[in-house]
GUPADO-410805 format. One record per residue: residue number from 1; x, y, z of N, C-alpha, C in turn. Coordinates in Angstrom, 2 decimals. Example, Ala and Ser with C-alpha at 12.3 -4.5 7.8 and 13.67 -1.06 7.14 Angstrom:
REM GUPADO-410805
[atom 1 [13.19 -5.69 7.80] [12.30 -4.50 7.80] [13.20 -3.30 7.80]]
[atom 2 [12.85 -2.25 7.08] [13.67 -1.06 7.14] [12.90 0.03 7.87]]
END
This chain:
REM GUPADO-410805
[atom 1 [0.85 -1.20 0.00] [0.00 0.00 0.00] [0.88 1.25 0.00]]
[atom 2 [0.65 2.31 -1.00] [1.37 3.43 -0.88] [1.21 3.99 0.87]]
[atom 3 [2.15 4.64 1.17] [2.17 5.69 2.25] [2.58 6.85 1.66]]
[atom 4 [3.02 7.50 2.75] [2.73 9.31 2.98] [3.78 9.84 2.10]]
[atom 5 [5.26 8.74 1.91] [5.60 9.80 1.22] [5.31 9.49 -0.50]]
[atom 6 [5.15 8.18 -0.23] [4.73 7.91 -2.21] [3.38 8.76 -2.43]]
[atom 7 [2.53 9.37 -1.64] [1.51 9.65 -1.73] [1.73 11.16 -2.19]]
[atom 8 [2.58 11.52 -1.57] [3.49 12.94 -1.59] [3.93 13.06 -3.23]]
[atom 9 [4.64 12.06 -3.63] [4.85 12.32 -4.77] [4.16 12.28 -5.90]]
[atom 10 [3.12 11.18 -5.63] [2.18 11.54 -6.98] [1.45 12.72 -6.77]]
[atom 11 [0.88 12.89 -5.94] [0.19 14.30 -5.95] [0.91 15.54 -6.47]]
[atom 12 [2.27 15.65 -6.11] [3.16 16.22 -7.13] [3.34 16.27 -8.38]]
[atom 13 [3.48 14.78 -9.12] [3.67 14.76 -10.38] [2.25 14.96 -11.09]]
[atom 14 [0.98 14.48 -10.37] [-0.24 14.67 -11.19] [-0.44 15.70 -10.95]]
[atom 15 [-0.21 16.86 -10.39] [-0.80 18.12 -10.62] [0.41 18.88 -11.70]]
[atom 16 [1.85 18.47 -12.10] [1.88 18.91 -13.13] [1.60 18.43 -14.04]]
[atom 17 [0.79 17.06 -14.16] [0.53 16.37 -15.18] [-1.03 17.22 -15.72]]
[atom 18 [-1.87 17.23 -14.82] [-3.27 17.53 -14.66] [-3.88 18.86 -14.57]]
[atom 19 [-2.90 19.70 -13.36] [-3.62 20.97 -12.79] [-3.99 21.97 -14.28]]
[atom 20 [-5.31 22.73 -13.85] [-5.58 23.96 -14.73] [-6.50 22.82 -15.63]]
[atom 21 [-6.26 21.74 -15.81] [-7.61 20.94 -17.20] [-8.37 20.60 -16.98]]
[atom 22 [-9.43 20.84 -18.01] [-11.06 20.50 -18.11] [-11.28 19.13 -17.85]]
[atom 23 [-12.43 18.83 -17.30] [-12.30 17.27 -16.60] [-13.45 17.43 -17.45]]
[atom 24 [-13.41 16.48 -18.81] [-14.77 16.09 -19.28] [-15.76 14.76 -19.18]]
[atom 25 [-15.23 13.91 -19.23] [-15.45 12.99 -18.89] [-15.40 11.99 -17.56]]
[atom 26 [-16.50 11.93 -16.66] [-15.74 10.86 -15.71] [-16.78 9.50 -16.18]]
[atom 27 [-15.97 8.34 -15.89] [-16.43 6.70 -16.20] [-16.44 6.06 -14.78]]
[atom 28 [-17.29 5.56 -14.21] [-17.41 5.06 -13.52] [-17.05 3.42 -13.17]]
[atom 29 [-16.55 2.70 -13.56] [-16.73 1.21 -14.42] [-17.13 0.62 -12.85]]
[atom 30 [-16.62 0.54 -11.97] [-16.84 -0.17 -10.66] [-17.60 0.24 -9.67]]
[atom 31 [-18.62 0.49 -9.17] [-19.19 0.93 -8.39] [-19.19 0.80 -6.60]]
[atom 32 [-18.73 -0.92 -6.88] [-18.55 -1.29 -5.72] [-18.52 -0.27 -4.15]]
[atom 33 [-17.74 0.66 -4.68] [-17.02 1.38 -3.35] [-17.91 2.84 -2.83]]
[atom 34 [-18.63 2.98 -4.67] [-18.65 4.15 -4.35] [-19.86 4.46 -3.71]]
[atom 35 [-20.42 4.99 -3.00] [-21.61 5.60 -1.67] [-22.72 6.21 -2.56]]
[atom 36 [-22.75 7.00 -3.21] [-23.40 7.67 -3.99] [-23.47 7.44 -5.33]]
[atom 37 [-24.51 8.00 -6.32] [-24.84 7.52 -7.39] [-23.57 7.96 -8.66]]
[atom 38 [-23.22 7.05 -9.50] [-22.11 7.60 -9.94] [-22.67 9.01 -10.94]]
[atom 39 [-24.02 9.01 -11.50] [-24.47 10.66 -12.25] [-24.25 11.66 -10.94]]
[atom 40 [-24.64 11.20 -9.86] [-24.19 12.50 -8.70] [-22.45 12.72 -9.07]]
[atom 41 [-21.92 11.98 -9.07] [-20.28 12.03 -9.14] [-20.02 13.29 -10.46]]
[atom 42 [-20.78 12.54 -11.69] [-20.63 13.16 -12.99] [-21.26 14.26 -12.97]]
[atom 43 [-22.41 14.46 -12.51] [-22.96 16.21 -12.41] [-22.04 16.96 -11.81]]
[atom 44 [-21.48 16.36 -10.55] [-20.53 17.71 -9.66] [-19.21 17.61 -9.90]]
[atom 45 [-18.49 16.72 -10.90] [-17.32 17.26 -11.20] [-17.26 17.39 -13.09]]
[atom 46 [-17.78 16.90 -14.14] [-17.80 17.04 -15.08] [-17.59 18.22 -15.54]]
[atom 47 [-16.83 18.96 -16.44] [-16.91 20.16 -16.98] [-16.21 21.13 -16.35]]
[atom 48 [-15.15 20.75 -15.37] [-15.09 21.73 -14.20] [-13.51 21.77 -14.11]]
[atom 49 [-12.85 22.65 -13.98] [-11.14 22.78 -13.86] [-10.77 21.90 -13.24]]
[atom 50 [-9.91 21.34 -13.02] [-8.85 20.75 -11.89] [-7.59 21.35 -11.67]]
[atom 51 [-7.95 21.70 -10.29] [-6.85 22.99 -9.51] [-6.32 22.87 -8.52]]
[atom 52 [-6.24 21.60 -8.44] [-5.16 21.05 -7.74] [-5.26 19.56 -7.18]]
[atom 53 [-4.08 18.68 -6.93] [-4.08 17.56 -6.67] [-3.45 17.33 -5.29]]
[atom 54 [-3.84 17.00 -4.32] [-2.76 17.08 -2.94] [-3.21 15.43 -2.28]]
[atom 55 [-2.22 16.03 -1.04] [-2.91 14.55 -0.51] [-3.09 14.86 1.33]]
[atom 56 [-4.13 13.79 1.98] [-4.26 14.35 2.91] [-4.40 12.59 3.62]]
[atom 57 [-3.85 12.42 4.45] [-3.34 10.87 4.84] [-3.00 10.28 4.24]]
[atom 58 [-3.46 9.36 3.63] [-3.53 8.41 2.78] [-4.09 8.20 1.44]]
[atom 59 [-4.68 9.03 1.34] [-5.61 9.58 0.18] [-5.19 10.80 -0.61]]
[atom 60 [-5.38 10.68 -2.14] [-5.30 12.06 -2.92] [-6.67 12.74 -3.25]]
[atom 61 [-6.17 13.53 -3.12] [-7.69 14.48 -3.60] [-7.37 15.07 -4.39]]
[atom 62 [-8.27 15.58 -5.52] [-8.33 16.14 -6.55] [-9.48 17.38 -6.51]]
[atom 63 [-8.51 18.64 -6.70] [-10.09 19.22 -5.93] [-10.08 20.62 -7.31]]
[atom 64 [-11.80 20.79 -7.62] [-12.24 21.06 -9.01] [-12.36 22.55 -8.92]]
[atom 65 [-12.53 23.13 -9.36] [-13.06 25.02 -9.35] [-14.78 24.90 -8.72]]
[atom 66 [-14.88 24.04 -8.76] [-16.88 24.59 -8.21] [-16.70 23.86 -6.86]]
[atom 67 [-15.23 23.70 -6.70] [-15.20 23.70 -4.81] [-15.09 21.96 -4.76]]
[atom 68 [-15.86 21.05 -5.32] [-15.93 19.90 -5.43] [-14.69 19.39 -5.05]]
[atom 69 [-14.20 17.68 -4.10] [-13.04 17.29 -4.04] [-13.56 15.71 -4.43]]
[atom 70 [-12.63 15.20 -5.34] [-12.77 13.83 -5.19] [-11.58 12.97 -4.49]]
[atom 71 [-11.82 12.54 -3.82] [-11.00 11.87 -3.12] [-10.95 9.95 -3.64]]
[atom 72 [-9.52 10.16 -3.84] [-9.02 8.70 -4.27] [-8.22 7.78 -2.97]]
[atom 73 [-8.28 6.63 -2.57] [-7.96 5.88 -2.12] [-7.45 4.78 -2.74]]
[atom 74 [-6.32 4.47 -2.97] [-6.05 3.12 -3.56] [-5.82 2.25 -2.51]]
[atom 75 [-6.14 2.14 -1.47] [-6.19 0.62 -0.25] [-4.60 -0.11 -0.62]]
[atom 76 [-5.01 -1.23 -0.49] [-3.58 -2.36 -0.57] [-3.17 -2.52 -1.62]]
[atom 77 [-3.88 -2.68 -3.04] [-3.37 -3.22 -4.41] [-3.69 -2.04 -5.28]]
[atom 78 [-4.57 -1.41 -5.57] [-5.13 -0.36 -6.11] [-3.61 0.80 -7.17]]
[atom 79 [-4.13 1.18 -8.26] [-2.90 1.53 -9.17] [-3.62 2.45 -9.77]]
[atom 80 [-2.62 3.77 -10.34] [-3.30 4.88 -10.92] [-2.65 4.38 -12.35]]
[atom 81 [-3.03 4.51 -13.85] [-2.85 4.81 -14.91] [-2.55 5.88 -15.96]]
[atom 82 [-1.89 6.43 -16.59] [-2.29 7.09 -17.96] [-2.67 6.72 -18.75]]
[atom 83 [-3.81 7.69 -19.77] [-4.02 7.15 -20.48] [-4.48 7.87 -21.51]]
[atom 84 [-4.15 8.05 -23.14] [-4.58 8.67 -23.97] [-5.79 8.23 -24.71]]
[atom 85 [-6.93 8.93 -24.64] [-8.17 9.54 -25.09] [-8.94 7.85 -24.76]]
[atom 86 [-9.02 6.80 -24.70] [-9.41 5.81 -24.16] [-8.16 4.57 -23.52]]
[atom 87 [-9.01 4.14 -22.31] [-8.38 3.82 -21.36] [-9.14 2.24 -21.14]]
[atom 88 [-7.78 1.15 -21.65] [-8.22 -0.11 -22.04] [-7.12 -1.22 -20.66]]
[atom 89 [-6.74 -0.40 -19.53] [-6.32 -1.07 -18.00] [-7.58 -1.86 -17.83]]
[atom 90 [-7.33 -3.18 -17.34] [-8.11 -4.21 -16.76] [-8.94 -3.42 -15.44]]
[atom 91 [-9.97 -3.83 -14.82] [-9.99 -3.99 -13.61] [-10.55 -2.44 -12.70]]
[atom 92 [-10.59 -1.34 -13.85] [-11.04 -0.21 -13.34] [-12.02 0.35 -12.83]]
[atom 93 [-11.44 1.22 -11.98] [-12.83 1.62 -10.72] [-13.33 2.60 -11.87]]
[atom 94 [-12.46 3.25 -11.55] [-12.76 4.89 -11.94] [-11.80 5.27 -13.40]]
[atom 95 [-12.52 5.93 -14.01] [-11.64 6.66 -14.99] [-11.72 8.35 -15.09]]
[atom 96 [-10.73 8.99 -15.69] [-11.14 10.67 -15.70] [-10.30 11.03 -16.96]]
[atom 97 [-11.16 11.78 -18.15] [-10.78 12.00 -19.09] [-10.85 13.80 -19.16]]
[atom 98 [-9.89 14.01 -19.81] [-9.88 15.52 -19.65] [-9.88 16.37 -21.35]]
[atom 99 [-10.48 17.24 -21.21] [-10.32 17.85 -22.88] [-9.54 17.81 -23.76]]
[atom 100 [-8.28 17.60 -23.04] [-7.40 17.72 -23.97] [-6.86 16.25 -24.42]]
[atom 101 [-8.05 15.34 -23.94] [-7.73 13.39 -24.48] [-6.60 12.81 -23.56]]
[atom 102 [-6.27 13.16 -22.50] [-5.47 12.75 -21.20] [-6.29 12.34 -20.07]]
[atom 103 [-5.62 11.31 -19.65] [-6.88 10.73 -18.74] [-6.00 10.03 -17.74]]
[atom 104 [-6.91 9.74 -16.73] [-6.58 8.76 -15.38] [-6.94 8.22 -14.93]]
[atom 105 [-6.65 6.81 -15.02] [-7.87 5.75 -14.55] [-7.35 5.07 -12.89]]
[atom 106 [-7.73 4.71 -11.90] [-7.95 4.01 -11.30] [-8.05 2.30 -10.97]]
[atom 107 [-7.33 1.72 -10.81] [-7.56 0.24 -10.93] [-7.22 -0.59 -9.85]]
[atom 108 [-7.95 -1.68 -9.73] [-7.68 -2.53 -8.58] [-8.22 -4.03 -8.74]]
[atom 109 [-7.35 -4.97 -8.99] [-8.10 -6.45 -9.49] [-8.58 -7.14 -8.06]]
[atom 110 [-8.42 -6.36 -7.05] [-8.78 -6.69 -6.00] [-10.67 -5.91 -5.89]]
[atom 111 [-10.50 -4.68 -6.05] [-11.91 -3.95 -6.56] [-12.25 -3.31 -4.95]]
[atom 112 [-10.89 -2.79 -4.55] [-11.10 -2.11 -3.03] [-11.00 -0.73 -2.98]]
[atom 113 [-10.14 -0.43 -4.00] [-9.57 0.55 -4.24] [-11.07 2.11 -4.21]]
[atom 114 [-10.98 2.79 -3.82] [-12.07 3.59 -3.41] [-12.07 4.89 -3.55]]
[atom 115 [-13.16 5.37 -4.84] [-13.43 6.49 -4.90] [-14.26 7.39 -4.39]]
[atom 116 [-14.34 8.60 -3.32] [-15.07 9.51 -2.44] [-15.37 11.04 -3.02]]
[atom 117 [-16.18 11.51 -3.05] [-17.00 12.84 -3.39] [-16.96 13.29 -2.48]]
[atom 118 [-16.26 14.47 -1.73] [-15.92 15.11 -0.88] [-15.78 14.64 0.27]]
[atom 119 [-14.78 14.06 0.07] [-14.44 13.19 1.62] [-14.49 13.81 2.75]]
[atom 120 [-15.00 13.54 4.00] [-15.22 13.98 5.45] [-13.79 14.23 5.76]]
[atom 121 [-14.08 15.42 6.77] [-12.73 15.93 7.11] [-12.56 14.75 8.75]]
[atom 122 [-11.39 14.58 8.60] [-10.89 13.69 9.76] [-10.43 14.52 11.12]]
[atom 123 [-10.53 13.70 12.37] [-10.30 14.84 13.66] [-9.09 14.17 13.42]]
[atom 124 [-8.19 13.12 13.39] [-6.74 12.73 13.73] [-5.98 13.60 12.74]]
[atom 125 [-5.01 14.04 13.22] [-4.07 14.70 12.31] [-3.28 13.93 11.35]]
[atom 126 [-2.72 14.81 10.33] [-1.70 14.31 9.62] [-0.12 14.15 9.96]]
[atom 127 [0.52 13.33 9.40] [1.54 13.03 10.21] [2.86 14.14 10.41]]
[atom 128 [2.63 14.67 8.72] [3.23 15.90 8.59] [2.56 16.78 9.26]]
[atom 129 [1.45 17.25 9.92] [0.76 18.60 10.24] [1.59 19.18 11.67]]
[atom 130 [1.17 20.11 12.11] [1.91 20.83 13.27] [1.43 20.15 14.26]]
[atom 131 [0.31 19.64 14.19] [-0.82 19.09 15.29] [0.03 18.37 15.81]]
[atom 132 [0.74 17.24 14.88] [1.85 15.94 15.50] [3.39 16.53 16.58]]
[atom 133 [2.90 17.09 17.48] [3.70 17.39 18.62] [3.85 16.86 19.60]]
[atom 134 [4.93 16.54 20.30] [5.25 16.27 21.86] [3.44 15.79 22.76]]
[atom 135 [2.64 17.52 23.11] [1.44 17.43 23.59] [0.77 16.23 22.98]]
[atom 136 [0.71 16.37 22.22] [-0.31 15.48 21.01] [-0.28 13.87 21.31]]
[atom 137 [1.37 13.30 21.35] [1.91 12.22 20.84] [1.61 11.67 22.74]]
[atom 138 [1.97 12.92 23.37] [2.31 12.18 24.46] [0.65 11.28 25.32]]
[atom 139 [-0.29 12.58 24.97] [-1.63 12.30 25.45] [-1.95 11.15 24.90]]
[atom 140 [-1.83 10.77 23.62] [-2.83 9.49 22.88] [-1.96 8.62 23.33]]
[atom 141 [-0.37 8.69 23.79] [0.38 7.22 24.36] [0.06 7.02 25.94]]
[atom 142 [-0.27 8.23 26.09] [-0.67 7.87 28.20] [-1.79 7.24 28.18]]
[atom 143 [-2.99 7.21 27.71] [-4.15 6.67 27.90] [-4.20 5.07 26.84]]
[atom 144 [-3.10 4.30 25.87] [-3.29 2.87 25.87] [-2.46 2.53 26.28]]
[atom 145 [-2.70 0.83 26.55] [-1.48 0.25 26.62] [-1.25 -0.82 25.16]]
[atom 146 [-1.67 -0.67 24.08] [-1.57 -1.05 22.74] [0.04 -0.92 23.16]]
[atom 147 [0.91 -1.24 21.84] [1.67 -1.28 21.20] [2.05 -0.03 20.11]]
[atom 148 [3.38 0.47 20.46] [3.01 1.73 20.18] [3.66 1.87 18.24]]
[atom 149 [3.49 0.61 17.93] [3.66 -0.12 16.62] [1.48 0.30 15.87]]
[atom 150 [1.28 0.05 16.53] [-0.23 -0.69 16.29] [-1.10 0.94 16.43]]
[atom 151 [-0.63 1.98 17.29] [-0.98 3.20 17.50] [-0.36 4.12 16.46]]
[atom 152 [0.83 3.27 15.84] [1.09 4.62 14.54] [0.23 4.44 13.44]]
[atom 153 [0.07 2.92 13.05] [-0.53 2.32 11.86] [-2.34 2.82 12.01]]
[atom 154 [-2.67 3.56 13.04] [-4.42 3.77 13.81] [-4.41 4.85 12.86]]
[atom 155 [-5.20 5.11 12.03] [-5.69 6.16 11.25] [-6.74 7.18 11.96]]
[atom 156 [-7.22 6.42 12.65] [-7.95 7.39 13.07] [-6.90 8.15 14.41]]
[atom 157 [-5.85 8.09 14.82] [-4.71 8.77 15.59] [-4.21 9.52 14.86]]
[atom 158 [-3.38 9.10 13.85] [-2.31 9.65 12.77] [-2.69 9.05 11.74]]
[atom 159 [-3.16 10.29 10.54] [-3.18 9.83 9.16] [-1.50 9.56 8.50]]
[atom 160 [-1.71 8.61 7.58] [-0.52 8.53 6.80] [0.90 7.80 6.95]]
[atom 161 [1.03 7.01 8.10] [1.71 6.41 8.19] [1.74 4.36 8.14]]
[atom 162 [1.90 4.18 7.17] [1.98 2.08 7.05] [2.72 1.59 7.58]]
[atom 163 [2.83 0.25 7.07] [3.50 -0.61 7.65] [4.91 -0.48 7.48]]
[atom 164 [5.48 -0.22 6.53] [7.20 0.10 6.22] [7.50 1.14 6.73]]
[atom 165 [6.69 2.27 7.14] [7.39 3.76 7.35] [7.26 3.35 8.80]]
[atom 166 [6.60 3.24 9.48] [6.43 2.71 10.73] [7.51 2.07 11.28]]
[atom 167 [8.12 1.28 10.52] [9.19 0.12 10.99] [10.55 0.94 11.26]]
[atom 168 [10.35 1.98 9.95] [11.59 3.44 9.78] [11.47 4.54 10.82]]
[atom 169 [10.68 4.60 11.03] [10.54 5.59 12.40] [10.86 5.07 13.32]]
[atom 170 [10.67 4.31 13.57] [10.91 3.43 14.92] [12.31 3.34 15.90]]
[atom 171 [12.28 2.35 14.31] [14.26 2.29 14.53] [15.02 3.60 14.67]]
[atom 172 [14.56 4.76 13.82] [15.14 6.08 13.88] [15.12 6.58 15.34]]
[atom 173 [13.67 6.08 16.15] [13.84 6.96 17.15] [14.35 5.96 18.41]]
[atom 174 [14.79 4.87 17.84] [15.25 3.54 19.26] [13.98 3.21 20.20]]
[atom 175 [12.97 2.86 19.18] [11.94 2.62 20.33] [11.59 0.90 19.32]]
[atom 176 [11.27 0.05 20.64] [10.96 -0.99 19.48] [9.65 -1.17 19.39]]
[atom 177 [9.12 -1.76 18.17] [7.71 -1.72 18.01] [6.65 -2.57 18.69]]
[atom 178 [7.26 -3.05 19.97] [6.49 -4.14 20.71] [6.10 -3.36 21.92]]
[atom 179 [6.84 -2.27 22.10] [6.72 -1.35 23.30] [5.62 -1.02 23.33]]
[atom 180 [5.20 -0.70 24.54] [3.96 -0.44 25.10] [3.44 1.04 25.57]]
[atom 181 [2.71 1.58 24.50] [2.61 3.24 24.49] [2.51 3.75 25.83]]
[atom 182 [2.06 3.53 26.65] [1.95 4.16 28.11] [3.03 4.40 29.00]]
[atom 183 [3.99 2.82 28.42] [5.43 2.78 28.85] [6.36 3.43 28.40]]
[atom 184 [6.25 4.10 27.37] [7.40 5.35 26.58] [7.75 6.34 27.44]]
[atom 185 [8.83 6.36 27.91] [9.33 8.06 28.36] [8.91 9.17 27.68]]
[atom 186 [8.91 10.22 28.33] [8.80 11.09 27.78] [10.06 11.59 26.45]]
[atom 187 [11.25 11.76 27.04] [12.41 11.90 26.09] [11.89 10.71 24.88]]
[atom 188 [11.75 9.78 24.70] [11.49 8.90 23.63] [10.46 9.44 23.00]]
[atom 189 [9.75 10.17 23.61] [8.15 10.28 22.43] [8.42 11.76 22.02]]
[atom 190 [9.61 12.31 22.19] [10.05 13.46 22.29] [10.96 13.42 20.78]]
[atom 191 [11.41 12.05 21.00] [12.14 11.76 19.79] [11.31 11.56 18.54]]
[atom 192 [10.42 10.61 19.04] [9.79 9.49 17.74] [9.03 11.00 17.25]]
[atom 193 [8.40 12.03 17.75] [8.11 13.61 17.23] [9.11 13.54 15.64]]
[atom 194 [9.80 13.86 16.28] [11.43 14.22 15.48] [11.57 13.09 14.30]]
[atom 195 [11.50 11.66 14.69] [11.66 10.91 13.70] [10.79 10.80 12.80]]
[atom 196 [9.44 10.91 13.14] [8.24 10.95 12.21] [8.51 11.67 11.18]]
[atom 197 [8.89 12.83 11.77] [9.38 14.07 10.38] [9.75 13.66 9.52]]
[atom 198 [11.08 13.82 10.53] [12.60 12.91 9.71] [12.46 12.43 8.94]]
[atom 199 [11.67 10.87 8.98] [11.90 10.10 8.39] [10.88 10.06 6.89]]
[atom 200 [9.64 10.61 7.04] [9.30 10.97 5.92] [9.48 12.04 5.28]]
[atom 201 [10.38 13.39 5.58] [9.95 13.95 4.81] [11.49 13.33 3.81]]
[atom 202 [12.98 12.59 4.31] [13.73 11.92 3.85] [13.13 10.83 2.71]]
[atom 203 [12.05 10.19 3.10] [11.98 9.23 2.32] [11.29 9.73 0.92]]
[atom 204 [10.31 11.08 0.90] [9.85 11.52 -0.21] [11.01 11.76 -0.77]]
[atom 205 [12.02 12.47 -0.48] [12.96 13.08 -1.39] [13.51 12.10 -1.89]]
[atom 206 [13.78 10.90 -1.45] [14.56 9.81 -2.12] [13.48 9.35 -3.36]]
[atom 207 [12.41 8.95 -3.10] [11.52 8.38 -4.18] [11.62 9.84 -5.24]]
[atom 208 [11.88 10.86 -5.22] [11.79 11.87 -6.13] [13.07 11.80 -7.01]]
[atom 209 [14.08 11.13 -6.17] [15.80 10.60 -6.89] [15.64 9.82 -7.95]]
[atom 210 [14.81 8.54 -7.29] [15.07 7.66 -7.85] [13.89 7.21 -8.93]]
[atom 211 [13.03 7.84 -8.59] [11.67 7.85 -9.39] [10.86 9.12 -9.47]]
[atom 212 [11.58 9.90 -10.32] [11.13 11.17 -10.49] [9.51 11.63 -10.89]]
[atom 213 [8.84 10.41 -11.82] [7.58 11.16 -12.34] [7.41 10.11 -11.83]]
[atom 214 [7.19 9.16 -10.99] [6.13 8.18 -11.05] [5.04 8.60 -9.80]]
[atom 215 [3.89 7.91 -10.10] [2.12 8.23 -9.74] [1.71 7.14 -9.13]]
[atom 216 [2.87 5.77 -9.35] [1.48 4.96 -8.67] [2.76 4.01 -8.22]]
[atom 217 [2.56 2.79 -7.74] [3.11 1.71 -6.88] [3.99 2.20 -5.98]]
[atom 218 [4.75 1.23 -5.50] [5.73 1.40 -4.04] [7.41 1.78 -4.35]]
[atom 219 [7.87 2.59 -3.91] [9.35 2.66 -3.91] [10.03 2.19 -2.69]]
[atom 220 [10.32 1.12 -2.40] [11.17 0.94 -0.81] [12.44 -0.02 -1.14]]
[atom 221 [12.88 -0.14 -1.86] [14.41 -0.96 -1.85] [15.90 0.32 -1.28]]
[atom 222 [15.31 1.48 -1.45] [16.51 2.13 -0.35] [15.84 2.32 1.42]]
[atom 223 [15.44 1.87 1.55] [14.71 2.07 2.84] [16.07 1.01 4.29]]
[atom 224 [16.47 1.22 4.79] [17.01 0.21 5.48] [17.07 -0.74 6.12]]
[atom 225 [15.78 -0.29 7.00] [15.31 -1.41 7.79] [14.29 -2.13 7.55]]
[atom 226 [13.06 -1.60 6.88] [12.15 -2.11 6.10] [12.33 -2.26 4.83]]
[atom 227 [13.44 -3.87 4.80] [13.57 -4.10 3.28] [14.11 -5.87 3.44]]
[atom 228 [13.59 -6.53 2.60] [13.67 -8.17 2.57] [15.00 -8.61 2.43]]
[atom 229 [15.78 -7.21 1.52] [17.10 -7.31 1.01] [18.22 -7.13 1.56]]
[atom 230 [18.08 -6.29 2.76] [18.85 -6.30 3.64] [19.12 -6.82 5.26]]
[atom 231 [20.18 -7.33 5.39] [20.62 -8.34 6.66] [20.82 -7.34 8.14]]
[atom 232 [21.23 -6.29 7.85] [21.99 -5.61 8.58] [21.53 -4.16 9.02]]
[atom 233 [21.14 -3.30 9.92] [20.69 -2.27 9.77] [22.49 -1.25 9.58]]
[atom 234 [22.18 0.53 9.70] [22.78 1.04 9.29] [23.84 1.20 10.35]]
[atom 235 [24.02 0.45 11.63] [24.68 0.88 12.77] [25.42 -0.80 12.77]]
[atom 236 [24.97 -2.08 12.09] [25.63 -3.07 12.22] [24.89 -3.85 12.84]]
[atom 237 [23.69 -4.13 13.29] [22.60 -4.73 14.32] [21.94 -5.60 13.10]]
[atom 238 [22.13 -6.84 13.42] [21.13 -7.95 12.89] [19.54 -6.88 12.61]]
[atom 239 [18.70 -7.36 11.48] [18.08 -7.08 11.31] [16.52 -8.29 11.64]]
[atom 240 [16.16 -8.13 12.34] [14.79 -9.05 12.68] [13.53 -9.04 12.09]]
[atom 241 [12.45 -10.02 11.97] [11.82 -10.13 11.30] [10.48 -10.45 12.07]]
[atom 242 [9.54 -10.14 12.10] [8.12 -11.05 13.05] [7.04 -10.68 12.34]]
[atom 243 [6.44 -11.25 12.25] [4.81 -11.60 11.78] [3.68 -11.57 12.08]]
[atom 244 [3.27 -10.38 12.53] [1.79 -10.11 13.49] [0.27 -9.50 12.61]]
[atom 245 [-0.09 -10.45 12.55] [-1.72 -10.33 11.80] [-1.10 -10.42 10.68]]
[atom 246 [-0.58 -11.27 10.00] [-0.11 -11.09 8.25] [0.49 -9.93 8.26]]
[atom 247 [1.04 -9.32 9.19] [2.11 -8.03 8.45] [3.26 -8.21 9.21]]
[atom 248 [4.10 -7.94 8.67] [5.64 -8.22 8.82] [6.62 -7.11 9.54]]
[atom 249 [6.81 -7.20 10.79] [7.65 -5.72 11.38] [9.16 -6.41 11.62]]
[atom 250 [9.43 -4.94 11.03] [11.50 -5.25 10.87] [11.59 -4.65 12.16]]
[atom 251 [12.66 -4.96 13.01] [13.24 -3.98 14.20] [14.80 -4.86 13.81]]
[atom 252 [15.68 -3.99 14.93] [16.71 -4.51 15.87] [16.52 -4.78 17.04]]
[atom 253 [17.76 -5.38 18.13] [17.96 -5.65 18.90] [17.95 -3.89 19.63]]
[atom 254 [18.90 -3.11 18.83] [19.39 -1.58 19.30] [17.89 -1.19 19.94]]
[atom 255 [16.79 -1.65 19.62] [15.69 -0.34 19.64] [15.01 -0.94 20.99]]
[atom 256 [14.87 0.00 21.90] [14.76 -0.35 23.68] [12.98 -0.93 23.71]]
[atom 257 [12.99 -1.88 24.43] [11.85 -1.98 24.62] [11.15 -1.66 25.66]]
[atom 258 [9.95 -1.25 26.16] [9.43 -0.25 26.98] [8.24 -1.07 27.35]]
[atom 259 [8.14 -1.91 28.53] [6.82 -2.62 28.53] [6.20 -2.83 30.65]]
END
């Protein structure tokens, strides 16, 4: 599943791909996801600028001149496309064709992938936002005793952070992901503040290195600790492996546990 910072970058590259064009066409092909009628979809964005593309957790939004936002979700498998003047990708939710015969389709052979008409604004902050402070981090870790692995991945806490960036923060801030949020020092949650940053706003810039225009799938083979390919983290510490609910968390030994 993309995270915050691959999410970062397509919203980048599709608004210079997209911003300022007439959205003439939208196709609906999958309905599955969507809440509302797909002619409601096509009345309120059809015909209408697109003025900008951003992203806000986990999700991109695409938001039109008559105020309208559509909000895209690609979930776990879910893939964005180009596509000139018809769009022949398997498996599509959504498509969006624009005047000038440029288009963007949506796809997911899984069929999870989820398109929203002005998505509800969320009370949890974003991971990048100012909100994510010391105050913030420290209150939502005093009141569980979850795992403070299981409290980053909570969307409704903190938008925008998965399973790989999670594993990168972690290690950045020496906390291990089995630790027990209530049990964190203060100095540690003082850190993981700091690493959250850190560590994404580092990892966008790398996917911008190494994959300058790309819009859709995962970039993580430079990542260190969250990677299949590597044995070793960056300090010399065996790299570990465990398996909780079908998802896979990397730590070291280095990262203190707090329980």
């Amino acid at each position: 599943m993309p995270e915050l910072p691959d999410l970062q970058v397509f919203s980048h590259n599709l608004t210079k791909l997209f911003a300022g064009k007439t959205l003439k066409k939208v196709t609906v092909v999958n309905d599955r996801k969507l809440k509302i009628p797909a002619k409601t979809l096509k009345k309120s964005l059809e015909n209408q600028a697109l003025k900008k593309i951003y992203r806000e957790g986990k999700e991109l939004r695409f938001e039109f001149s008559n105020g309208n936002i559509l909000g895209m979700h690609l979930m776990l498998k879910g893939q964005l496309y180009l596509f000139e003047k018809k769009n022949d990708h398997n498996k599509t939710i959504i498509e969006l064709l624009f005047a000038d015969g440029k288009g963007l389709a949506m796809a997911d052979y899984q069929g999870m992938a989820t398109p929203v008409l002005n998505p509800e604004r969320s009370d949890a902050p974003d991971a990048l936002s100012k909100k994510m402070d010391f105050a913030f981090l420290k209150q939502k870790l005093s009141t569980t005793r979850t795992t403070i692995k299981n409290l980053l991945l909570d969307q409704h806490v903190v938008r925008g952070i998965g399973n790989a960036y999670a594993d990168e923060i972690l290690w950045d801030a020496g906390i291990s992901p089995f630790s027990i949020c209530n049990r964190i020092p203060d100095d540690k949650i003082r850190q993981l503040v700091k690493s959250i940053r850190k560590i994404l706003i580092w990892a966008e810039k790398q996917i911008k290195k190494i994959e300058p225009g790309i819009i859709s799938g995962e970039t993580r083979d430079f990542l260190p600790i969250h990677n299949s390919q590597k044995t070793k983290s960056p300090t010399g510490s065996k790299i570990l492996k465990k398996a909780v609910g079908g998802r896979k968390t990397y730590y070291t030994r280095e990262q203190k546990l707090f329980k």
